[in-house]
C-alpha positions in Angstrom: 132.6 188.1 -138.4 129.8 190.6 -137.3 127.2 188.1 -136.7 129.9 185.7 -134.1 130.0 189.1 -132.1 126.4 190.0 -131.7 125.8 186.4 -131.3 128.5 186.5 -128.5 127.3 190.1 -126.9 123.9 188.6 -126.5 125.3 185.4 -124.9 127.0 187.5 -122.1 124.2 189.4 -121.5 121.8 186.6 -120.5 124.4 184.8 -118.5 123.8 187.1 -115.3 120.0 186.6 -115.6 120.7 182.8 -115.8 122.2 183.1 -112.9 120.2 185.2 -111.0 117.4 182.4 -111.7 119.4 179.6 -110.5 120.0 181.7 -107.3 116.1 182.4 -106.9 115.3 178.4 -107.6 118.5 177.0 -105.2 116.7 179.4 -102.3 113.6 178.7 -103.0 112.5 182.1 -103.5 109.7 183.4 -106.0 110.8 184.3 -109.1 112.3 180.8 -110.2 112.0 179.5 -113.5 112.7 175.7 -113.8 112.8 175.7 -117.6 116.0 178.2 -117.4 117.8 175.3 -115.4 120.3 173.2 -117.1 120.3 168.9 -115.7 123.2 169.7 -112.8 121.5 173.4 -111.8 118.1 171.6 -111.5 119.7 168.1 -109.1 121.3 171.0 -106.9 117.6 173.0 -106.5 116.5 169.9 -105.8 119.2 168.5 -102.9 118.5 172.0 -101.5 114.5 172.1 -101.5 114.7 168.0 -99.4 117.2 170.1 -96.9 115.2 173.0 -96.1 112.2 170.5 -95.9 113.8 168.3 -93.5 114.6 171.6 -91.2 111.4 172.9 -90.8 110.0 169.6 -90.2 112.5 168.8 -87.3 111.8 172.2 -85.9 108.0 172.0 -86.3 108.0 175.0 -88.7 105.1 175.0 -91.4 105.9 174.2 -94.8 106.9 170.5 -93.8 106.1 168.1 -96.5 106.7 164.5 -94.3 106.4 162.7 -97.4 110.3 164.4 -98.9 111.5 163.2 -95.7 113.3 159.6 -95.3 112.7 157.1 -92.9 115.8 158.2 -90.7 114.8 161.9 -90.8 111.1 161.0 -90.0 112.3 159.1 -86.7 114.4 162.6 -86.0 111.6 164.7 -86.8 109.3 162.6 -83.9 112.1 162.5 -81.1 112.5 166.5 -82.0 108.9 166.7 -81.5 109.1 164.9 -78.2 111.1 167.6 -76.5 109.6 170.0 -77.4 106.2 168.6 -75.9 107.9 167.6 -73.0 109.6 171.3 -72.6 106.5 172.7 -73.1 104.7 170.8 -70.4 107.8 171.7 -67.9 107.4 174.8 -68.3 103.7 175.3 -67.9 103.2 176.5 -72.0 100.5 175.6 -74.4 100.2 173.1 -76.4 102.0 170.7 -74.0 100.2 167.2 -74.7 100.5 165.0 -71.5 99.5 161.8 -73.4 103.0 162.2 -75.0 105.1 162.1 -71.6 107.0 158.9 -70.4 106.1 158.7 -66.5 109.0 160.5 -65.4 108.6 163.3 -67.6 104.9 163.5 -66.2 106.3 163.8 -63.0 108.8 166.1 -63.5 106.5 168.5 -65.1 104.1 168.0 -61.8 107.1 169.1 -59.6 107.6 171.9 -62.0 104.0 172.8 -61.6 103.9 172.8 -58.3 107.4 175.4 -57.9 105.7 177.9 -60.3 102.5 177.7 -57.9 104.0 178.4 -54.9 105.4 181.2 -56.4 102.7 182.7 -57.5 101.0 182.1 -54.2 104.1 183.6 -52.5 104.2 186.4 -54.2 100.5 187.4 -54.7 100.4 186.9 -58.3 97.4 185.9 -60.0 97.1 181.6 -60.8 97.0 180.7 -57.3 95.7 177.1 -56.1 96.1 177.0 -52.7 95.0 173.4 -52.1 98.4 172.3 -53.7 100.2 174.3 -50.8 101.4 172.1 -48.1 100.7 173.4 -44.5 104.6 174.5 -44.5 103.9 176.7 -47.7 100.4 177.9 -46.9 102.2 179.5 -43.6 104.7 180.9 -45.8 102.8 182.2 -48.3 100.8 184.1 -45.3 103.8 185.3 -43.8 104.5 187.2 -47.5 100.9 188.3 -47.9 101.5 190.0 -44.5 104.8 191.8 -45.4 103.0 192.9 -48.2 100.0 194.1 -46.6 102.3 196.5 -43.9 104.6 197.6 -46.5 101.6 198.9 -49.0 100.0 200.1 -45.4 103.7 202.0 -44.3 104.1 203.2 -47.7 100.7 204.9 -47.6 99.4 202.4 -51.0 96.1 201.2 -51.9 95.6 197.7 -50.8 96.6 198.6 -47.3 94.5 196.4 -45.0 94.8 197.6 -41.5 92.7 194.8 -39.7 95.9 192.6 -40.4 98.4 194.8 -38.7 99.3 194.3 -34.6 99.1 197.0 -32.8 102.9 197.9 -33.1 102.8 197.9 -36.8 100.0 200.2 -36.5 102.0 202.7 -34.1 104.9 202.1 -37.0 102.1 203.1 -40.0 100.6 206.3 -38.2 104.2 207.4 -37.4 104.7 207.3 -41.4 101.9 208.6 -42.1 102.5 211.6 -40.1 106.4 211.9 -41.4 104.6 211.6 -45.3 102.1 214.5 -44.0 105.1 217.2 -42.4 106.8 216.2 -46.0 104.4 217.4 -48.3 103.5 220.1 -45.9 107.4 221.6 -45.9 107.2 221.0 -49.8 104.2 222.5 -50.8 102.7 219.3 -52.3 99.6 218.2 -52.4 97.7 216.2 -49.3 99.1 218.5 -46.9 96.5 218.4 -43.9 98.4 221.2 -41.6 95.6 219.9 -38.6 98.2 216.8 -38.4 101.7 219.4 -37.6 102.7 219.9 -34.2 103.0 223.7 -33.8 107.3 223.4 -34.1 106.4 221.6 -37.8 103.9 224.2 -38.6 106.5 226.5 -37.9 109.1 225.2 -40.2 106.4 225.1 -43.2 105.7 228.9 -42.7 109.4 229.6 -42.8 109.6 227.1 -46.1 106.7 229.1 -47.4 108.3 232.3 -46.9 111.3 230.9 -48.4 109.9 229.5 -51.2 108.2 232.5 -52.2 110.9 234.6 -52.0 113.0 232.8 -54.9 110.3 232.5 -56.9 109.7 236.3 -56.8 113.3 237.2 -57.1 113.5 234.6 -60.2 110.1 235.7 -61.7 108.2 232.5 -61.4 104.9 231.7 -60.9 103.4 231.0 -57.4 105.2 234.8 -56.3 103.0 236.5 -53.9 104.7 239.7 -53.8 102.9 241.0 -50.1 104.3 238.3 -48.4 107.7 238.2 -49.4 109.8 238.8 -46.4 112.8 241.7 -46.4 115.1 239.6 -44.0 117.1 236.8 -45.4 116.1 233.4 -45.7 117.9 231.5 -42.5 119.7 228.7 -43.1 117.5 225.6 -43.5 116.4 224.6 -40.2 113.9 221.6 -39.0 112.2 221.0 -36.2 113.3 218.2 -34.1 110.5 215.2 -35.1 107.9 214.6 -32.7 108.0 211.4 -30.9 106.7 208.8 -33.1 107.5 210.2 -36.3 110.0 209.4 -38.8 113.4 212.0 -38.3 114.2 213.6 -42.0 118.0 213.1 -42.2 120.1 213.6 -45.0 121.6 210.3 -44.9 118.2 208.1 -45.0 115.2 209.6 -43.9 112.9 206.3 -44.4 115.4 204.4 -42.1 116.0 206.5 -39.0 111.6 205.9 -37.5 111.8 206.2 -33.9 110.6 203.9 -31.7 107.1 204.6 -31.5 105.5 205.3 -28.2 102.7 203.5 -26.6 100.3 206.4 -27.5 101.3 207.5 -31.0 99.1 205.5 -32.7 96.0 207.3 -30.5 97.5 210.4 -31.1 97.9 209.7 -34.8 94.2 208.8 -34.9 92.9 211.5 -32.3 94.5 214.6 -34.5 93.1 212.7 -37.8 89.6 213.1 -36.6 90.0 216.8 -34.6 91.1 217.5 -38.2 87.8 216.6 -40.6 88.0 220.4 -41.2 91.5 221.3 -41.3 92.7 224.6 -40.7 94.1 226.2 -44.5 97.4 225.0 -45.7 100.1 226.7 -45.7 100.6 227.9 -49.3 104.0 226.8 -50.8 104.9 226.6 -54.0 106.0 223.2 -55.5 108.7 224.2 -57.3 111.0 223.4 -54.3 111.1 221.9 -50.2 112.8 218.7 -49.2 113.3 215.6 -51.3 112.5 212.3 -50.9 116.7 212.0 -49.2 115.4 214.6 -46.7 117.9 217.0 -48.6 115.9 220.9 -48.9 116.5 223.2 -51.5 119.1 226.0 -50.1 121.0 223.2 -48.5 124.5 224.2 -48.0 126.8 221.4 -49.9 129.2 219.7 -48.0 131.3 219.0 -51.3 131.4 222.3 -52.8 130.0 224.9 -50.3 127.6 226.0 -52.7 123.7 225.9 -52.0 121.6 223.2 -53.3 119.2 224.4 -56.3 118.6 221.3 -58.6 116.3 218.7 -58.2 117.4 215.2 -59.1 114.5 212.8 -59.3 114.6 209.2 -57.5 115.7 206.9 -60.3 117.0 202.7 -60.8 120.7 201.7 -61.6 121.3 198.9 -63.5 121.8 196.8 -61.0 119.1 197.3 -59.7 119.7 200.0 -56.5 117.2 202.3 -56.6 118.9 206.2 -55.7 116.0 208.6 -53.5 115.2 212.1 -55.1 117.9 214.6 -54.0 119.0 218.2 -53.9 122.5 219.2 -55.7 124.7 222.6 -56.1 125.3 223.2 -59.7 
């Protein structure tokens, strides 16, 4: 009676490694030991080793062994390949094979060929061929490379290339440039050149200055130069009307309301950049505050809740996509 029990104790305690074989040998996992199989475990490891074969051979995975495969699976395996050579060429990625394509696949991965070079032609990408352009394109693609070339030029980027720009897109880029310049003045930041501000601008930076200073004193920050901080109240923010040709800093859009620019804005731009190869000092204001890229200033009375504006939100992207200018709020 004692020896049917241990017999059966030591039964029960191999059958969960048993199975814990037969799992490792029907998913092909290391581990697997055949000899542990009974007849009906080993046909199962076996059905299962021909299917995993036959999918990573259809999907051109390594590991395929085309001699497990049968003659109906080989035939899937090669149209399988097919597409994906033929997706591959479409879509301009390697190991395409053009020897595989029927004729109007090969043409259908030209015309595909040809889209993805105009658009990297149009949009000044790198992998440009412009003797596939047709003279239609070519005058398109120009067109772009010239909107690019005044926005990077507006904008005040590298790449700017002012040969390309008529003389009314100049006027329009020394009128930015000179808006840009009164900005960074008002704000403290750097590539301030104060020979560029008309005396009302140079005016408003002073009173900024003063401003400026005056907070950072009262808060104990740095950039506090106690002998200059003024006894009278800091006036409500005020900004000189914009001189003709420059861009006017609204709240609403500053970057959208550029005047007209005169016939002589563009010599006057150029005339004060060259009286000014050794500007006057700047104006020392401290960078914790000024205007933001909205044209909102710090001390800006709130419409909304009649507080002053004291934070700094930075320019940021929604999700979809709408890009939101740098701002001053009331907390």
């Amino acid at each position: 009676m004692g020896l049917l029990l241990l017999v059966s104790m030591g039964a029960s305690a191999q059958n969960p490694q048993l199975q814990e074989n037969f799992r490792s040998c029907d998913g092909g996992y290391m581990g697997c030991n055949q000899s542990l199989l009974t007849a009906a475990q080993q046909e199962q490891v076996h059905r299962s080793t021909l299917r995993r074969n036959f999918v990573a051979c259809d999907g051109g995975y390594s590991g395929c062994v085309d001699s497990l495969l049968t003659e109906d699976q080989k035939e899937q395996v090669r149209k399988s390949a097919l597409r994906r050579n033929f997706a591959s060429c479409d879509g301009g990625y390697a190991g395409c094979d053009q020897a595989l394509l029927t004729d109007v696949q090969r043409a259908q991965a030209y015309t595909s060929a040809l889209r993805r070079n105009l658009a990297s032609c149009d949009g000044g990408y790198s992998g440009c061929n412009q003797s596939l352009l047709t003279e239609a394109q070519q005058a398109k693609v120009q067109k772009s490379a010239l909107h690019r070339n005044l926005a990077s030029c507006d904008g005040g980027y590298s790449g700017c290339n002012r040969a390309l720009l008529t003389q009314s897109q100049k006027a329009q880029v020394a009128a930015s440039a000179l808006a840009r310049n009164f900005r960074n003045c008002d704000g403290g930041y750097s590539g301030c050149n104060t020979g560029l501000l008309t005396s009302e601008q140079r005016a408003a930076v002073e009173q900024s200055a003063i401003r400026h200073n005056a907070y950072n004193c009262a808060h104990g920050f740095s950039g506090c130069a106690p002998s200059t901080v003024s006894t009278i109240a800091p006036q409500a923010n005020t900004r000189p009307k914009p001189a003709v040709g420059q861009r006017a800093l609204t709240a609403t859009s500053p970057s959208s309301t550029l005047e007209k620019p005169s016939a002589n804005s563009l010599a006057a731009y150029e005339s004060a950049t060259e009286t000014a190869a050794t500007p006057s000092p700047p104006v020392v204001a401290p960078m914790f505050t000024g205007c933001a890229e909205n044209g909102s200033c710090y001390g800006d009375i709130s419409a909304a809740t009649g507080r002053a504006k004291t934070t700094h939100v930075s320019g940021y992207t929604r999700s979809d996509g709408t890009y939101v200018r740098g701002h001053y709020r009331s907390k």
